[in-house]
N, C-alpha and C positions, 0 to 999 in steps of 0.2 A: 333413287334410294338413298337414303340417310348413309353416309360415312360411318365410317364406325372407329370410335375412341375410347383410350385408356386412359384412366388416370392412377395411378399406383399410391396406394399407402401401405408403408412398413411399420410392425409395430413391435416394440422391444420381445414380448412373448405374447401367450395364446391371452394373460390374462388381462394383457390390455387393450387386446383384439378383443375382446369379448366384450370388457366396458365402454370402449368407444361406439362399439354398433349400437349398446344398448342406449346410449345417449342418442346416437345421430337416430334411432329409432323415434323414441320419444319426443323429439325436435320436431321430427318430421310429421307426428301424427297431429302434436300440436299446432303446425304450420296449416295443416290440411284441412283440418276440423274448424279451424277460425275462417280459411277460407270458402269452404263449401260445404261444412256442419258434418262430415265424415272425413274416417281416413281407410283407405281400399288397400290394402296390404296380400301382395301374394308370397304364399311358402315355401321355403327350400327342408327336404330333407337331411338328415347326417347328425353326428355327432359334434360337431362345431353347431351348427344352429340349437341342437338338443339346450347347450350350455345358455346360450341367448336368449331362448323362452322361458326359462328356468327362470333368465332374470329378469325378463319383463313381466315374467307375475307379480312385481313388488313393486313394478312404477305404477305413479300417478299420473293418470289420465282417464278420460271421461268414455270407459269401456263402452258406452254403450251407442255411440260414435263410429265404431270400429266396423268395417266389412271385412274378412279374410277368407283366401283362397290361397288354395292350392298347386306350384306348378309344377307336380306328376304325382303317380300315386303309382303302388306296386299292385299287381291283377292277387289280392290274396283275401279270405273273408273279413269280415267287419271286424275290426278292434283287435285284428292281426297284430301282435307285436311289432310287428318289420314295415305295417306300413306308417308313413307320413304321420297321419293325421292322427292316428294310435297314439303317438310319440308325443305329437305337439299337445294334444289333450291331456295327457298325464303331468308332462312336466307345466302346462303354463292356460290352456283353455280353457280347460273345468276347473281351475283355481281364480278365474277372474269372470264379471258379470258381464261378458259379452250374450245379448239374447242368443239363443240358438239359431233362430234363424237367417244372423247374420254371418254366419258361419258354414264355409258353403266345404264340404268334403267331395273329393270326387269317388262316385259309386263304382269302383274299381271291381269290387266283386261281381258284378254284372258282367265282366271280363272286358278286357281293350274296344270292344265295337261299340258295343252298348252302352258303354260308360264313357265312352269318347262323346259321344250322339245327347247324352244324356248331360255330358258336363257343357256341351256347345252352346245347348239351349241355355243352361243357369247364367253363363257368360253375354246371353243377346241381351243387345241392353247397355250394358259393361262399359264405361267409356274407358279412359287413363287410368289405370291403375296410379297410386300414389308413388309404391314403391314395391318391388322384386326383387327377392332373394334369391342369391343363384348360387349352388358349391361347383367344384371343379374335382371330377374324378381322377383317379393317377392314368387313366386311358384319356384325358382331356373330354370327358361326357357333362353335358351341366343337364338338368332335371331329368328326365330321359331323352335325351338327346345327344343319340351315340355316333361318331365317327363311322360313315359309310350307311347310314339311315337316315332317312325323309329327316331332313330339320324345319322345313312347313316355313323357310325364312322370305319366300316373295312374297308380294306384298298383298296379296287373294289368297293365300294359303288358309284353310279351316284355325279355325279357334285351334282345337286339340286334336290329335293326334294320338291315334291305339296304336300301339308298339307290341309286334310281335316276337319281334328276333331280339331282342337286345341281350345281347354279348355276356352280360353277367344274370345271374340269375335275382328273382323270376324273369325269364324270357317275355311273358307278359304286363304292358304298363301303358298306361295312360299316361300323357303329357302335355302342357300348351305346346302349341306350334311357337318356333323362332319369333313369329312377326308376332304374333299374341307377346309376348313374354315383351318384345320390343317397348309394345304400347304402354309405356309405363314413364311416370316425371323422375324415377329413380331406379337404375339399377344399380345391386351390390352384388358382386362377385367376392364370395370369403372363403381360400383355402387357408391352413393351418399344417403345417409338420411336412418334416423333409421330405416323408415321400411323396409329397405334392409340389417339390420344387421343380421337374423334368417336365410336369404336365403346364405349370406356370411359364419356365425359360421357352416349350415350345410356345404359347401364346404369345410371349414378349418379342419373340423373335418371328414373327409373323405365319407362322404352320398355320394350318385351315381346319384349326378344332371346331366344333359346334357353335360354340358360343360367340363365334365372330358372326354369324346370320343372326344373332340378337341386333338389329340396327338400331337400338334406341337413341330418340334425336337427341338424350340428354347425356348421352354417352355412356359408360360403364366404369363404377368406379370397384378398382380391385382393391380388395383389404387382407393381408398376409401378417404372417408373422415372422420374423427374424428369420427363422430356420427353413420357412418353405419360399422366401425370396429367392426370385434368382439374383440379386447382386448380392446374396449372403455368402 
């Protein structure tokens, strides 16, 4: 199994955290799109990415190039305020000309089994994701992927994962599995604000959050900002 590494970047506040992703974003889509004519991009939830998509409605790039998925989605009905996909559509999806069909939602409303079974399939097929957005909860959770729950990080593990217990509410959600999330030439891990600095110092300091079963062979670059650093 792949090792698993950090690479740390601190950045003065949230608002330079926000413009650098949005750059390393568009780099990246353009890097991907020249080399294999798309770029495959999976979703994080939260309010730090809300800010991110916001600004990628106003770059340039050749939207119609673009695949995106999702990695979890909350069990609540369509166009939920609170879910994922709700969120990213508002601020940044139905502001740019991605076809719809390249735009893949996971049918969470169907509840965790169904919409596990149902996002697996969308996923056969799937090779490398480009790039993966992950946040970090102040309980150390990255997509739905809670502390003391299946993280699906061997290496046979199913694509996704229905989650039934999870810890905060909704109790029901869909998620990639670890090794799904893995399979990607870019992770980014973004927390933001002090009270994400205890769930960060445990990662740095080697605890066994979720997010260390993401083995991605290109490692895991975390992007912070000043106040949720642990060396702050």
């Amino acid at each position: 199994m792949t090792g698993f590494r950090l690479r740390w970047h601190v950045y003065t506040d949230v608002n330079a955290l926000i413009e650098a992703v949005i750059e390393s974003i568009t780099a990246q889509a353009a890097r991907a799109i020249a080399a294999t004519g798309k770029f495959v991009i999976v979703l994080a939830g939260g309010s730090t990415p809300r800010s991110i998509y916001a600004g990628l409605a106003d770059i340039d790039t050749p939207w119609s190039q673009w695949r995106v998925y999702f990695g979890d989605e909350r069990c609540l009905p369509a166009g939920h305020p609170q879910r994922n996909d709700a969120m990213a559509r508002e601020v940044w999806l139905d502001r740019v000309p991605i076809p719809a069909g390249q735009i893949h939602p996971i049918a969470a409303e169907l509840g965790p089994d169904a919409a596990a079974r149902v996002y697996a399939r969308e996923l056969s097929g799937v090779g490398m994701f480009d790039l993966t957005l992950l946040g970090l909860g102040e309980d150390g959770h990255s997509a739905s992927l809670f502390p003391g729950n299946p993280l699906g990080g061997q290496p046979d593990a199913p694509d996704v994962l229905a989650v039934h217990a999870a810890p905060k509410p909704p109790a029901s959600r869909v998620t990639l599995s670890a090794a799904r999330l893995a399979r990607s030439n870019s992770v980014q891990l973004i927390a933001v604000g002090r009270e994400k600095r205890e769930a960060l110092t445990r990662l740095r300091d080697g605890d066994d959050l979720p997010i260390r079963s993401v083995r991605s062979p290109c490692g895991i670059d975390v992007l912070v900002d000043a106040s949720a650093s642990p060396q702050g």
